[in-house]
Backbone bond lengths (Angstrom), bond angles and torsions (degrees), N, CA, C in turn:
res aa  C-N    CA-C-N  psi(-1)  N-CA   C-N-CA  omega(-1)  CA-C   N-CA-C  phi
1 X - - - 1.447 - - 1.522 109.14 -
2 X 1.005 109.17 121.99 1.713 114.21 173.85 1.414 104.73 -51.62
3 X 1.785 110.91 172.81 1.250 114.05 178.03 1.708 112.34 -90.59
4 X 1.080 101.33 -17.12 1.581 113.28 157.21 1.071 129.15 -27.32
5 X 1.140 97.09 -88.80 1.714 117.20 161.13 1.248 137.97 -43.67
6 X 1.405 103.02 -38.37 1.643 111.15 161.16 1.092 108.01 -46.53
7 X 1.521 120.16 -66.60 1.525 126.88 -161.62 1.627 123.19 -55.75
8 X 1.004 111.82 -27.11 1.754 121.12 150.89 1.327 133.25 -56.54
9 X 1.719 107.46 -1.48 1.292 104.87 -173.41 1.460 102.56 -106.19
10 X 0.922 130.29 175.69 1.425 119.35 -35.59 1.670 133.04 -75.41
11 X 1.241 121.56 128.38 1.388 122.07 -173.51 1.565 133.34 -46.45
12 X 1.225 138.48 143.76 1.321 122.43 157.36 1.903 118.63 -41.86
13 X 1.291 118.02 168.74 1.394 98.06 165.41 1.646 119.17 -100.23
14 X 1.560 103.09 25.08 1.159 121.41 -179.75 1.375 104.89 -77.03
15 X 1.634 94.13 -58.05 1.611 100.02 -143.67 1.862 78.88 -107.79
16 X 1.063 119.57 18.38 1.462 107.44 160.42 2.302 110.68 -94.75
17 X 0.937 75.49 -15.52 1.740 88.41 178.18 1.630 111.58 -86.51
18 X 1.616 89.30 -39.94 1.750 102.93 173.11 1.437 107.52 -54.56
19 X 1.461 112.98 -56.63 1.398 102.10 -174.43 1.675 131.09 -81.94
20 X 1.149 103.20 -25.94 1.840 123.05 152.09 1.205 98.53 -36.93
21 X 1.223 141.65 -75.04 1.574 156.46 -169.58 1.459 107.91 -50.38
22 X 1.261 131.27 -18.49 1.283 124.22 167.38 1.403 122.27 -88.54
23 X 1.071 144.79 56.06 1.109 157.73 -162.58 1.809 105.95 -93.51
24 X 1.307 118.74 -20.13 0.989 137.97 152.74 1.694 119.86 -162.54
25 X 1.725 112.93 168.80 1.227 95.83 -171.10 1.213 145.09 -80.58
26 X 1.216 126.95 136.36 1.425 139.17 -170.07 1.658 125.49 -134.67
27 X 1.297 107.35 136.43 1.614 108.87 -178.38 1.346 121.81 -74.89
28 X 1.552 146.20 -161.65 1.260 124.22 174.17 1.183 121.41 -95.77
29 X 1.085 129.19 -1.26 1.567 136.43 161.37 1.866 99.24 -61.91
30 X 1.329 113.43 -65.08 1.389 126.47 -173.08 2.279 103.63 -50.54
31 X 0.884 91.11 -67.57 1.654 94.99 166.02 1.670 123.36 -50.19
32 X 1.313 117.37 -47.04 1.695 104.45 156.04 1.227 111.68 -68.35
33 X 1.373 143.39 -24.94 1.320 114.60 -178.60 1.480 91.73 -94.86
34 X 1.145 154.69 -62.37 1.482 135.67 -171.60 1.921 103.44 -30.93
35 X 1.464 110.87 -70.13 1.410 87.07 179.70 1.241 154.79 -43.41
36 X 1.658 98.54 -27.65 1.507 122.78 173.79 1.269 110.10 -52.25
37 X 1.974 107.69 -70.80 1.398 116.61 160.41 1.587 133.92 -34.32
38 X 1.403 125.28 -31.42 1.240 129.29 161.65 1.449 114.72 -69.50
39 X 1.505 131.33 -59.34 1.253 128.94 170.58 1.321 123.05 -56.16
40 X 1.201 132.01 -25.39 1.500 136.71 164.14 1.380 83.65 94.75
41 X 1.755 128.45 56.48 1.524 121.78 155.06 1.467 97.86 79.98
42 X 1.607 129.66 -7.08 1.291 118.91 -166.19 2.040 93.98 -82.59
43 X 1.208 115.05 -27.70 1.336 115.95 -171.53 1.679 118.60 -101.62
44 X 1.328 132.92 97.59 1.084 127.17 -178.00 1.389 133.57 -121.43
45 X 1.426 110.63 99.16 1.902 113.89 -155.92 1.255 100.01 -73.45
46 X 1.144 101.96 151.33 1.580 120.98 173.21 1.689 87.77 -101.36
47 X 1.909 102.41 166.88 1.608 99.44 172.51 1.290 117.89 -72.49
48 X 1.501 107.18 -12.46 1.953 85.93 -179.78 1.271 100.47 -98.15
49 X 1.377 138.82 -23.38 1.643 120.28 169.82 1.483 100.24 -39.11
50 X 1.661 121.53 -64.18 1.134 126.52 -158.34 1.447 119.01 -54.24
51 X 1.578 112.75 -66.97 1.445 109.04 160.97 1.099 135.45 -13.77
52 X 1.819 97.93 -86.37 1.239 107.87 158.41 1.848 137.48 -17.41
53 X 1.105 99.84 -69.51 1.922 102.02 159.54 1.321 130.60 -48.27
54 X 1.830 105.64 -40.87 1.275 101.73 -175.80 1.374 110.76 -74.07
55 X 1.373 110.60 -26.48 1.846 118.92 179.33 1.551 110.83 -50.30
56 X 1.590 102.85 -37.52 1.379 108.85 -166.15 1.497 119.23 -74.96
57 X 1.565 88.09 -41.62 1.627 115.69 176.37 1.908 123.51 -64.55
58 X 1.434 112.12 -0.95 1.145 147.06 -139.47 1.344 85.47 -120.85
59 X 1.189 110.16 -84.35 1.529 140.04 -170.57 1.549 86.96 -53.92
60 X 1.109 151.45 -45.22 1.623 132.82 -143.44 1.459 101.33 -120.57
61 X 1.379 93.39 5.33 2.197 106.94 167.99 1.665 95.62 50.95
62 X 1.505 110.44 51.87 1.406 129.33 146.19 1.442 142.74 -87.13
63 X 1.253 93.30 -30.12 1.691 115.90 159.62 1.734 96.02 -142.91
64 X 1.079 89.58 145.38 1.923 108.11 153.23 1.491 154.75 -90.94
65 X 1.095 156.11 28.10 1.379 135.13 -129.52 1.454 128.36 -24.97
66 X 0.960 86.11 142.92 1.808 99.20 -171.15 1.747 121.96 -110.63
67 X 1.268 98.54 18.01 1.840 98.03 -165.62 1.127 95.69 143.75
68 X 1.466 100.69 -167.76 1.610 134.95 150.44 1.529 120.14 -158.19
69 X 1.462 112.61 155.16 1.379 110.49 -168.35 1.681 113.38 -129.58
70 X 0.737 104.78 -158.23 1.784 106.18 -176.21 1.549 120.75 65.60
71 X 1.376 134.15 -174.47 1.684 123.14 -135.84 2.175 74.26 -107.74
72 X 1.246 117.36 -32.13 1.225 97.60 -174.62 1.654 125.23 -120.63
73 X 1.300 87.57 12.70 2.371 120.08 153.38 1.564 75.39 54.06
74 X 1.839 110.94 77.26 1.325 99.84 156.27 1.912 84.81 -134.05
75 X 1.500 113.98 10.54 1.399 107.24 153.99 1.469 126.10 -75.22
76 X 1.500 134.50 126.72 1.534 100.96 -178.90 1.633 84.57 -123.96
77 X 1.407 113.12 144.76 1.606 146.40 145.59 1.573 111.24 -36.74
78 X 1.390 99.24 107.08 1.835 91.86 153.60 1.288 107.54 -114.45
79 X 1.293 131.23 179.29 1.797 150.19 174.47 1.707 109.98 -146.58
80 X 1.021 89.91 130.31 1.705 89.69 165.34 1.329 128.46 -44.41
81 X 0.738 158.30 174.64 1.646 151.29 158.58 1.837 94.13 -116.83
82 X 1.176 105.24 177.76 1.700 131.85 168.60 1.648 117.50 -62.36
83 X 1.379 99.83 -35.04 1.263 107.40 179.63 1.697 118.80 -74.27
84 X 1.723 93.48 -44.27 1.750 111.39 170.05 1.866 91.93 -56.33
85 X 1.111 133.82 -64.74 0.981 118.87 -171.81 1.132 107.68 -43.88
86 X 1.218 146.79 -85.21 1.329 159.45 -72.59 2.077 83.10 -109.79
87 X 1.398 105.56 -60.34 1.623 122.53 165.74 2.010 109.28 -41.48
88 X 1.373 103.76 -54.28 1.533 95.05 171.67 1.561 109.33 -45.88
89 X 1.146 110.80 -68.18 1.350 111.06 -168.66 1.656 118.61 -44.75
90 X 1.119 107.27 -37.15 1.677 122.51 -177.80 1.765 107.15 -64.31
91 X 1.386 97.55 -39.64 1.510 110.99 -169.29 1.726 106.44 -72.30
92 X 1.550 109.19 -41.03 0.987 118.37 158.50 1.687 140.18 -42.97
93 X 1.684 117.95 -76.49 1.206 115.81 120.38 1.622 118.09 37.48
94 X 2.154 85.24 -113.27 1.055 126.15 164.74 1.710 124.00 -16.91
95 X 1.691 115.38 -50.72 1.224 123.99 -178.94 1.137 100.04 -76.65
96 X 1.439 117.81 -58.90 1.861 122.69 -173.48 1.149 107.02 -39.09
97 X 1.296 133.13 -45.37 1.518 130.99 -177.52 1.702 112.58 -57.98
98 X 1.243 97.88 -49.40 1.107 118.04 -176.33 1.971 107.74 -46.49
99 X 1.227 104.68 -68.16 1.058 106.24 -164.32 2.012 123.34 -77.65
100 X 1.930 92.07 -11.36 1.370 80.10 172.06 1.488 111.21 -85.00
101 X 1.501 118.67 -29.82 1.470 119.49 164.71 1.519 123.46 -37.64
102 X 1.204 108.91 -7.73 1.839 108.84 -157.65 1.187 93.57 -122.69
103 X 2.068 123.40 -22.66 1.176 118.71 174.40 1.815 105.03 -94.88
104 X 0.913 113.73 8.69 1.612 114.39 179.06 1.464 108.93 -105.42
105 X 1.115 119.45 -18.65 1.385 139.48 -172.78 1.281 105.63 -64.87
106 X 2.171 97.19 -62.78 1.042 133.85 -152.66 1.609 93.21 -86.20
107 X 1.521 137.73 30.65 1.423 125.62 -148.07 1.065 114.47 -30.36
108 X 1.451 102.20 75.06 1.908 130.85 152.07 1.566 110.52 -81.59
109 X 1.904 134.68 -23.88 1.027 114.56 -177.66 1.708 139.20 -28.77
């Protein structure tokens, strides 16, 4: 993992769902409802959470834009990049640790 990437961690659980959700491309209408659908309604972006992240996520060449769609292309496409991956996985990881420590703690094993 680059040192890059490290330094982004750890994510909001906003924009950690944001970037999970790109699995292929989607505009920001398409990305709040994928997240919603993943959280089971527990996660619900407003447009400036969303923006906001994607600006960031943009900026740190974590996702990309990919286009735009609709009759007057004021939808635009993002995609994950390699790097967004590469950070999922870490974040991932990252949680697993997390949570068996809290279930060993918690002698939940």
């Amino acid at each position: 993992m680059t040192g890059k990437i490290f330094r982004q961690s750890p994510l909001t659980e906003a924009t950690y769902y944001i970037l999970v959700s790109l699995t292929e491309p989607l505009h920001g209408y398409g990305i709040i409802k994928k997240v919603e659908l993943m959280s089971k309604s527990r996660i619900r972006l407003a447009a400036g959470t969303l923006y906001g992240a994607i600006n960031s996520l943009v900026s740190n060449k974590l996702i990309k834009p990919m286009g735009e769609v609709g009759e007057s292309k004021k939808r635009k496409l993002y995609m994950r990049t390699e790097a967004g991956s590469e950070l999922i996985r870490y974040e991932v990881m990252r949680l697993e640790e997390m949570a068996a420590n809290g279930k060993s703690e918690l002698g939940d094993n």
